[in-house]
N, C-alpha and C positions, 0 to 999 in steps of 0.2 A: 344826146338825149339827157334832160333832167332828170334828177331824182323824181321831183315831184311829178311827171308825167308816169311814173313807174309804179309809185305807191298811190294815186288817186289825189295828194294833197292836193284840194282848189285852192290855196293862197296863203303866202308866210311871208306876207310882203317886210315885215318888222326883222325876219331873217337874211334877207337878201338885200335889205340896207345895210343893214350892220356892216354882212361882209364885202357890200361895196365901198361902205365907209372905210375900214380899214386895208382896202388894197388902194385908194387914194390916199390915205392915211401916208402909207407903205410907201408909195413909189411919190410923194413932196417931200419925206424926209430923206427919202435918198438924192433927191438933187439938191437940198438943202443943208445936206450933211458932206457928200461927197468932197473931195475923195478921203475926206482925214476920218470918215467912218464911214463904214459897208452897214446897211438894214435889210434884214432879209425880214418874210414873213411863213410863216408852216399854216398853209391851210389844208389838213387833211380832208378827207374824206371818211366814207363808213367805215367801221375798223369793225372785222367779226369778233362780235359777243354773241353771248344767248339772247340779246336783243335782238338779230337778226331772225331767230330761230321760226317764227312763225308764219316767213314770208316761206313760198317755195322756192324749188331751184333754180327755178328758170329769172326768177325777179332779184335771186342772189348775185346771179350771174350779171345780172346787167347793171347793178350797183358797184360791182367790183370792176366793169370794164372803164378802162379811162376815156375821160371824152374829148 
């Protein structure tokens, strides 16, 4: 399940290029580089702040589970 089916967003299409961009980005440098360098990439997820605070539990819970 996405985030955005969770919170209501209709569309961040500008976001989900980006980080489609950069896991293609990610994975041409790694066969481009290989094997005399390793590329990893960190895409996290939601991290709890008081930014989360105003969602309830139930919608906390399902942003924390992995998909």
């Amino acid at each position: 399940m996405k985030t955005v089916l969770i919170l209501g967003v209709t569309s961040d299409i500008g976001r989900e290029l980006a980080k489609a961009g950069l896991n293609v980005l990610t994975q041409s440098l790694a066969r481009v580089l290989a094997p005399e360098i390793r590329v990893n990439a960190v895409c996290p997820g939601w991290v709890d702040t008081p930014l989360l605070d105003p969602f309830d539990d139930f919608t906390k819970a399902a942003i924390r589970t992995p998909r």
